[in-house]
C-alpha positions in Angstrom: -34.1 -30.2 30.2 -35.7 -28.0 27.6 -38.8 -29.7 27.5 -40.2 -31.7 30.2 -43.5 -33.4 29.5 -45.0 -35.8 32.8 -48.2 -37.4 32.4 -49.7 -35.2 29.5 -53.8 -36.0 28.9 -55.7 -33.6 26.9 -59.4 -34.6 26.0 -61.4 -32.6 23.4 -64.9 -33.5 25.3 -65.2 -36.7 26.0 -62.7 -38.0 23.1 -59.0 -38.2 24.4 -56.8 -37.2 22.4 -53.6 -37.8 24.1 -53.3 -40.4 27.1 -50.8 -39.8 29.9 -47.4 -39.5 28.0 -44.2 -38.5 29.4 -40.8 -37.3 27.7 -38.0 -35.2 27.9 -35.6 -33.4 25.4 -32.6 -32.2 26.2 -30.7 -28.7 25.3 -29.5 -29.0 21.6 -31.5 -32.1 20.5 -33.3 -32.2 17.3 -36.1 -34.7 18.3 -38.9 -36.4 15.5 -42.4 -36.4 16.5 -43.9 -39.0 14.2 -47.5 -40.1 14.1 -50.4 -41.3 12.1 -52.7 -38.5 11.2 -55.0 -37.6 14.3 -52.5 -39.4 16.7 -52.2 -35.8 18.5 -49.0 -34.7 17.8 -50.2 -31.4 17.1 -52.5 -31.5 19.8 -49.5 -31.8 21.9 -47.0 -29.6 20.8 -49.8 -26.8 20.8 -49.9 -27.8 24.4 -46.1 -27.5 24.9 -46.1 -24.2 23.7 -49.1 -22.7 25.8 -51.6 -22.6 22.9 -54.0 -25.2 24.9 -54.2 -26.0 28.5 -53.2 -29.8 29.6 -56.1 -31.4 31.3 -53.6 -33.5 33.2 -50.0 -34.0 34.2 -47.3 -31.4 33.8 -45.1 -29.6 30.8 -42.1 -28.1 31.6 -40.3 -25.6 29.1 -36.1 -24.3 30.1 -37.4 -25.3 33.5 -40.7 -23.4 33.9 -43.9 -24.4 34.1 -46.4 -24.2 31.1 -49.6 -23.3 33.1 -48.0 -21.0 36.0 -45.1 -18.9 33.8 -47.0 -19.1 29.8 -46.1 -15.3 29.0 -42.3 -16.1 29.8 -42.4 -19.2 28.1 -43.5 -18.5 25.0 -41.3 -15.7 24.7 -38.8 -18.6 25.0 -40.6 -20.5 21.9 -40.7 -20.3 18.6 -43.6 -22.1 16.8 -44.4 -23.0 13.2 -47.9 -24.1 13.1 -49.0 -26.9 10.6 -51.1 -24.5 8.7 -48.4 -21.6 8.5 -51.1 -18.4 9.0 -49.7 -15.5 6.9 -51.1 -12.2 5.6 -50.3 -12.2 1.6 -51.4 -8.7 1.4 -48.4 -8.1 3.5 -44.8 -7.4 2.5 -42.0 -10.0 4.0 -40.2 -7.2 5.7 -43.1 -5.7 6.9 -45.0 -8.9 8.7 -41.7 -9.6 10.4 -42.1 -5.9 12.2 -45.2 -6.8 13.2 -44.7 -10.4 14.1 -41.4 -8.4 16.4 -43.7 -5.7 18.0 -45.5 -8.9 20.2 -42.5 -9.0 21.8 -42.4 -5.4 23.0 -39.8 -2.6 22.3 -36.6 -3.3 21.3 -33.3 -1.1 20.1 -32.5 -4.0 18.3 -35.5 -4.6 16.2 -34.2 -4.0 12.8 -30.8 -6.2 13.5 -33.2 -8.9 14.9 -35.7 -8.5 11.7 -32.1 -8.2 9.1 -30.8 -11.8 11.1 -33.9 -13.6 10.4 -34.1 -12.6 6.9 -30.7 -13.7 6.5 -30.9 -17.1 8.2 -33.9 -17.7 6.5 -32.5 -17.0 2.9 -35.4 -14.6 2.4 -33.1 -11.7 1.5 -33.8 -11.3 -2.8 -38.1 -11.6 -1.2 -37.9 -9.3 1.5 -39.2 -6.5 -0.6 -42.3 -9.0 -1.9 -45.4 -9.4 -0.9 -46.0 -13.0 0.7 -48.8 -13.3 -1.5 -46.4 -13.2 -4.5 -43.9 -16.2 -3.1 -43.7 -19.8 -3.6 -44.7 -22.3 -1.1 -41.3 -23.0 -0.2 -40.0 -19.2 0.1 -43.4 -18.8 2.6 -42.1 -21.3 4.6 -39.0 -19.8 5.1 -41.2 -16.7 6.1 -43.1 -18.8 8.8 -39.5 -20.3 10.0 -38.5 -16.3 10.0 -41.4 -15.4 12.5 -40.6 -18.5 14.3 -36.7 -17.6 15.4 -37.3 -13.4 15.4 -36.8 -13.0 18.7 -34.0 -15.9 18.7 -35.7 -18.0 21.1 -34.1 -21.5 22.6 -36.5 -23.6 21.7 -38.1 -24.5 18.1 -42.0 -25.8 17.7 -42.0 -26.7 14.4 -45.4 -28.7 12.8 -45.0 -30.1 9.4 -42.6 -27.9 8.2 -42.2 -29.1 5.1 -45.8 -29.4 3.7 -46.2 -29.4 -0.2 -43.0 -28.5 -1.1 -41.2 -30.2 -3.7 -37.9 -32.4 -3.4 -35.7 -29.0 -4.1 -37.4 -27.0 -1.8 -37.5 -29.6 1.0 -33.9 -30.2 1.0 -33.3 -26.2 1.3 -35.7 -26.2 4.1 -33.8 -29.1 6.0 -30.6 -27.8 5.7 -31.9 -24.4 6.9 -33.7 -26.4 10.0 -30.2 -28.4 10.6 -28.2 -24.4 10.6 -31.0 -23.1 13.2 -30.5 -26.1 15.2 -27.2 -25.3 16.2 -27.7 -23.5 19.5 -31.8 -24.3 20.1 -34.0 -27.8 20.7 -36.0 -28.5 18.1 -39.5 -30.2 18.4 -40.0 -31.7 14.9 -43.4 -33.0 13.5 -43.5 -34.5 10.2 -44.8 -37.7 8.0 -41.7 -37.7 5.8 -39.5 -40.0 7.5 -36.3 -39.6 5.4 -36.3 -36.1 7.2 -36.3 -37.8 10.6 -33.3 -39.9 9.9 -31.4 -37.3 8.1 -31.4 -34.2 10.7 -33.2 -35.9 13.8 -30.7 -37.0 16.6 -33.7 -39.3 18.3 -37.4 -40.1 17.3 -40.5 -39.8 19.5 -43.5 -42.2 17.7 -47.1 -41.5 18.9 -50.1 -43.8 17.9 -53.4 -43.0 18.8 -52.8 -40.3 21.4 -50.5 -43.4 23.4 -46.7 -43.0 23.2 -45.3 -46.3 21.1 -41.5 -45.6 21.0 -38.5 -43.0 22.0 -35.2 -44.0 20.8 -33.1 -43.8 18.1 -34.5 -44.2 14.3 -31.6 -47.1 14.5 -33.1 -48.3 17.6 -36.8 -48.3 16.5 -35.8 -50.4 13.0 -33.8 -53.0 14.7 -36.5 -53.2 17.8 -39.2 -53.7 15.1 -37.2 -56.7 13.2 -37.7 -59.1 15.5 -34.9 -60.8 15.2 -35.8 -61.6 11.4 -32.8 -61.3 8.9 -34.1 -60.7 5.5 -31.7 -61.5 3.2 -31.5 -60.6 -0.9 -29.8 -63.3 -3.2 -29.0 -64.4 -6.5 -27.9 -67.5 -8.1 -25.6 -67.4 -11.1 -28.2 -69.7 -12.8 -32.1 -70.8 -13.3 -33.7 -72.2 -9.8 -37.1 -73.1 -8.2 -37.8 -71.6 -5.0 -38.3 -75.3 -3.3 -34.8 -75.7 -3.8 -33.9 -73.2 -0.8 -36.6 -75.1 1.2 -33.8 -77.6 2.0 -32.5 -74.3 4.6 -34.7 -75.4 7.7 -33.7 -72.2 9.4 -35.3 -69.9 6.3 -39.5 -69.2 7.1 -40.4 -67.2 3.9 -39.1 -67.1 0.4 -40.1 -64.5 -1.7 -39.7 -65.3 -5.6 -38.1 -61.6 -7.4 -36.9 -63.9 -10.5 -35.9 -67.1 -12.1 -32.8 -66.6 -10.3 -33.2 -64.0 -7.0 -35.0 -64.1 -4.1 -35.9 -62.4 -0.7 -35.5 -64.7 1.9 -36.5 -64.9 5.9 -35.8 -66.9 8.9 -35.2 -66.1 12.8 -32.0 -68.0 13.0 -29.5 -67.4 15.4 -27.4 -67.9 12.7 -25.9 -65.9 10.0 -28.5 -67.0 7.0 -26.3 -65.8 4.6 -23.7 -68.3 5.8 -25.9 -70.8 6.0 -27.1 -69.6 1.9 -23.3 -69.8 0.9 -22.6 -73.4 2.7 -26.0 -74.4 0.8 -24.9 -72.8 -3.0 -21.4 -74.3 -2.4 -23.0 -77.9 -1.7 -25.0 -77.8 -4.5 -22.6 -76.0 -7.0 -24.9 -72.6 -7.7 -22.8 -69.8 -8.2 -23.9 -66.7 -6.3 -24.2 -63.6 -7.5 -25.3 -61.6 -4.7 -25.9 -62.6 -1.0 -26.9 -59.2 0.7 -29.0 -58.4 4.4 -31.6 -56.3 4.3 -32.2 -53.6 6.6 -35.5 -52.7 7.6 -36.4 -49.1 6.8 -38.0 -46.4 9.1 -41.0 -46.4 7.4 -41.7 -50.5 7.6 -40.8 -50.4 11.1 -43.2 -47.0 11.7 -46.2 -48.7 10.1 -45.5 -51.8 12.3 -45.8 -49.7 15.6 -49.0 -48.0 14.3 -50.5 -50.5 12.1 -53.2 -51.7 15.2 
């Protein structure tokens, strides 16, 4: 495993801000860390990579132990904090030599500090001062300190932050093309991101670990069973009409002639909606299921 995290407490006095979680991620996963704000996602993935001291339980990183090897680890890790600390006095090029000197002498210092430039896309900003670039081009700086000494597993917390919809597609694509031979620990609070790169998704609520599965997995398990179903009649209709479905809970009016309806049937509804039209001559327009997105079934695991 490339992370291995047993029974993981940590307490800021007498507040807890994570309670006795365990997971693992294997070499090559991209995993989502989701969370409400203050749910200690941060708190933990500072933990994973040395930052803070567990009060309890065990983290594992390529096999070694957080608390008993954290200089060898973290030469292992790269990390993107939430905040991304820069100098903007500083020239690109020349914070990435000084980020590189942490991790002692090297002949291949420059090739390291030229391949980081050029995964990152930072080559037309190299010569600027951080100061002078946009958000999205100092991101790509903190990803550039993050993977300098081409380590094998990627911290990364809220790396997309502010940007706008250009500059966070750029930054995903460059995440999926660094992902291809490292585990990546992702933190964010835009979901889309989480199903678009993420191979599984790790929820935390409250400090207390509330799911670990797919993004598929975590929508269906939060459906209960309900098929929500979209349809439209060819012509006018009250919704007491569908009322005569017994298996169909809620109706939810959208027009004189659509609605969203719900039921736990073991049955297909919309079969049951097509027998019902057919019997009662109402042409249909549209008869569609509805899936139930990330986010509705995120804020149903956190909503407490």
């Amino acid at each position: 495993m490339s992370i291995k995290v047993e029974d993981f407490t940590k307490k800021y006095g007498k507040q807890v801000a994570v309670d006795n979680i365990s997971f693992s991620i294997k070499k090559g996963e991209i995993v989502g860390f989701i969370g409400p704000n203050g749910s200690g996602k941060s708190t933990t993935m500072k933990c994973i990579c040395g930052i803070l001291p567990p009060d309890h339980g065990k983290i594992e990183v390529l096999g070694r132990n957080i608390q008993e090897d954290v200089l060898t680890v973290k030469k292992r890790i790269g990390y993107l904090p939430e905040n991304n600390p820069l100098y903007p006095d500083m020239y690109v090029k020349e914070y990435l030599v000084h980020v590189d000197r942490y991790y002692g002498k090297s002949e291949k210092r420059r090739t390291r500090i030229d391949e980081a430039i050029e995964s990152t896309g930072l080559g037309s900003e190299a010569s600027k001062k951080i100061g002078q670039l946009s958000k999205g081009f100092r991101q790509r700086v903190g990803l550039a300190q993050a993977i300098i000494h081409d380590p094998e597993v990627l911290i990364l917390d809220e790396p997309t932050t502010g940007l706008d919809p250009n500059q966070i597609l750029e930054i995903r694509k460059l995440i999926s093309g660094l992902a291809e031979n490292k585990t990546v620990l992702l933190s964010t609070h835009i979901l889309q991101e989480v199903e678009a790169i993420c191979d599984r998704v790790i929820v935390i609520n409250k400090g207390s670990l509330v799911a670990n599965t797919s993004s598929e997995s975590i929508r269906k398990g939060q459906s209960e069973d309900v098929q929500t179903i979209l349809v439209e009649f060819g012509k006018k209709m009250s919704s007491d009409a569908l009322n005569k479905i017994p298996e169909i809970d809620q109706i939810q009016q959208i027009s004189d002639k659509s609605f969203l309806v719900a039921g736990k049937s073991q049955k297909d509804l919309r079969e049951l909606i097509f027998k019902f039209s057919s019997e009662n001559d109402l042409p249909l327009l549209t008869i569609q299921k509805k899936e139930e997105t990330l986010e509705e079934a995120f804020r149903k695991l956190t909503r407490n």
